[in-house]
C-alpha positions in Angstrom: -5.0 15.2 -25.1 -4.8 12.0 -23.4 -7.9 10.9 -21.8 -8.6 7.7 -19.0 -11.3 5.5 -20.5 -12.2 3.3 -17.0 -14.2 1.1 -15.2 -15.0 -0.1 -11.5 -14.1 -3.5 -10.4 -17.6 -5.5 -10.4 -19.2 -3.3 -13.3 -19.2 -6.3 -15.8 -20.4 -9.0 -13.1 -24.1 -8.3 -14.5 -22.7 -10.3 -17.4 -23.6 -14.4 -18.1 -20.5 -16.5 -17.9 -21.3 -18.0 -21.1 -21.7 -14.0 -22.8 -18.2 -13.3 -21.8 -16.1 -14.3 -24.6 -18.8 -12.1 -26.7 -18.3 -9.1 -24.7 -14.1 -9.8 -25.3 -14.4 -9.8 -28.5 -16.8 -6.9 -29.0 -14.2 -4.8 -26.5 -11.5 -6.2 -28.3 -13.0 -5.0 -31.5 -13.1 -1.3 -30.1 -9.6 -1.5 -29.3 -8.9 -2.1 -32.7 -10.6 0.3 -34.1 -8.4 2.6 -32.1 -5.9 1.1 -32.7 -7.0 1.7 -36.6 -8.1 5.2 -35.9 -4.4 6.4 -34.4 -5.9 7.1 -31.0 -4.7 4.3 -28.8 -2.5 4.3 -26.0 -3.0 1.3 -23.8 -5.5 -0.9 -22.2 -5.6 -3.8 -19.8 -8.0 -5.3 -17.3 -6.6 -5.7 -13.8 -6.3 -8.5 -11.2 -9.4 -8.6 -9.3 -8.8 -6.8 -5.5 -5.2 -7.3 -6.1 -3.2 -4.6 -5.1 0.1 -3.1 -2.8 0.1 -0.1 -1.5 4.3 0.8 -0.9 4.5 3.8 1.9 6.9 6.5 1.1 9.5 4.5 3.9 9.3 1.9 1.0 6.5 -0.3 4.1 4.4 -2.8 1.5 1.1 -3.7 2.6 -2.0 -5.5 0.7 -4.1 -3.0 -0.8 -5.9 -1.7 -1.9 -6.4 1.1 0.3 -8.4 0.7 3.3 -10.3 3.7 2.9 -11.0 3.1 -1.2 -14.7 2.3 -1.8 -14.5 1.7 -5.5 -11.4 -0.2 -7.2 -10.5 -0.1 -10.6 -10.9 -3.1 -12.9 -9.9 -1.8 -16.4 -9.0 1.1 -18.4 -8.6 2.1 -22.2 -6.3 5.6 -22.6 -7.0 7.0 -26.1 -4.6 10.2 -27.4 -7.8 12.6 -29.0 -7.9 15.7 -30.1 -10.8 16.9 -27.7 -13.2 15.7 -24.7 -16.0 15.0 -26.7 -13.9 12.7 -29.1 -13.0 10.7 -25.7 -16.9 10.7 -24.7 -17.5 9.0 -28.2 -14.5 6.1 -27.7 -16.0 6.0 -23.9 -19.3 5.2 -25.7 -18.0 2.7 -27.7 -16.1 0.9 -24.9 -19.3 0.8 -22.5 -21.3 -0.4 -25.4 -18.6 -3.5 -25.8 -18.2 -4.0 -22.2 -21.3 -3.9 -21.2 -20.9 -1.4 -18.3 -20.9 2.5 -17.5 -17.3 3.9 -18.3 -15.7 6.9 -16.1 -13.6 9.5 -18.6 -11.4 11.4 -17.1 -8.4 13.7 -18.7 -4.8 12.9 -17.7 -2.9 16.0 -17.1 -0.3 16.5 -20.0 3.7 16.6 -18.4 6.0 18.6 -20.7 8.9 17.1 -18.9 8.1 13.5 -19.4 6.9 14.4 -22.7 10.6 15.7 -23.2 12.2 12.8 -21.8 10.2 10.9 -24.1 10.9 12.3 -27.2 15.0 12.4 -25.8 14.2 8.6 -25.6 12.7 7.6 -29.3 9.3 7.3 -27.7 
């Protein structure tokens, strides 16, 4: 089961400039660990409040969207074998980060599991 490790924009502004590369490191240390461990899938920080929301007529606007109060600012996905196990990497990541982590499961897609697999992937 794959599982959304995430946290809001802002959560790590709490944090010294000068602590930063600290906090990198240590989160960069969980990752490998994961890495290590067989479980990871992907991670990345995102742009700060930079965002385009593309309409189903294909209309690009700035984003995010109007009505979002809480914006994303980074994510781990880890491939475990049950929620707890995904609780304990969460634990890890808010530890590094500094920060509160969100865990949520990402529904499993036999299709694009299939086309996957069809792919070498």
């Amino acid at each position: 089961m794959r599982y959304l490790i995430s946290f809001n924009d802002g959560a790590m502004d709490h944090i010294p400039a000068e602590d930063l590369p600290e906090a990198g490191k240590a989160a960069h240390a969980v990752i490998q660990e994961a890495v290590d461990a067989g479980v990871f899938v992907v991670a990345a920080g995102l742009e700060r409040q930079r965002a385009s929301v593309v309409a189903t007529d294909g209309l690009v606007t700035d984003g995010p969207y109007p009505e979002t109060k809480e914006v994303l600012g980074g994510f781990v996905v880890v491939d475990v074998a049950s929620r707890e196990e995904a609780l304990g990497w969460a634990a890890k990541v808010a530890a590094a980060c500094r920060c509160a982590q969100e865990v949520r499961e990402l529904m499993p897609d036999p299709e694009v599991e299939a086309m996957l697999r069809r792919a070498g992937r």
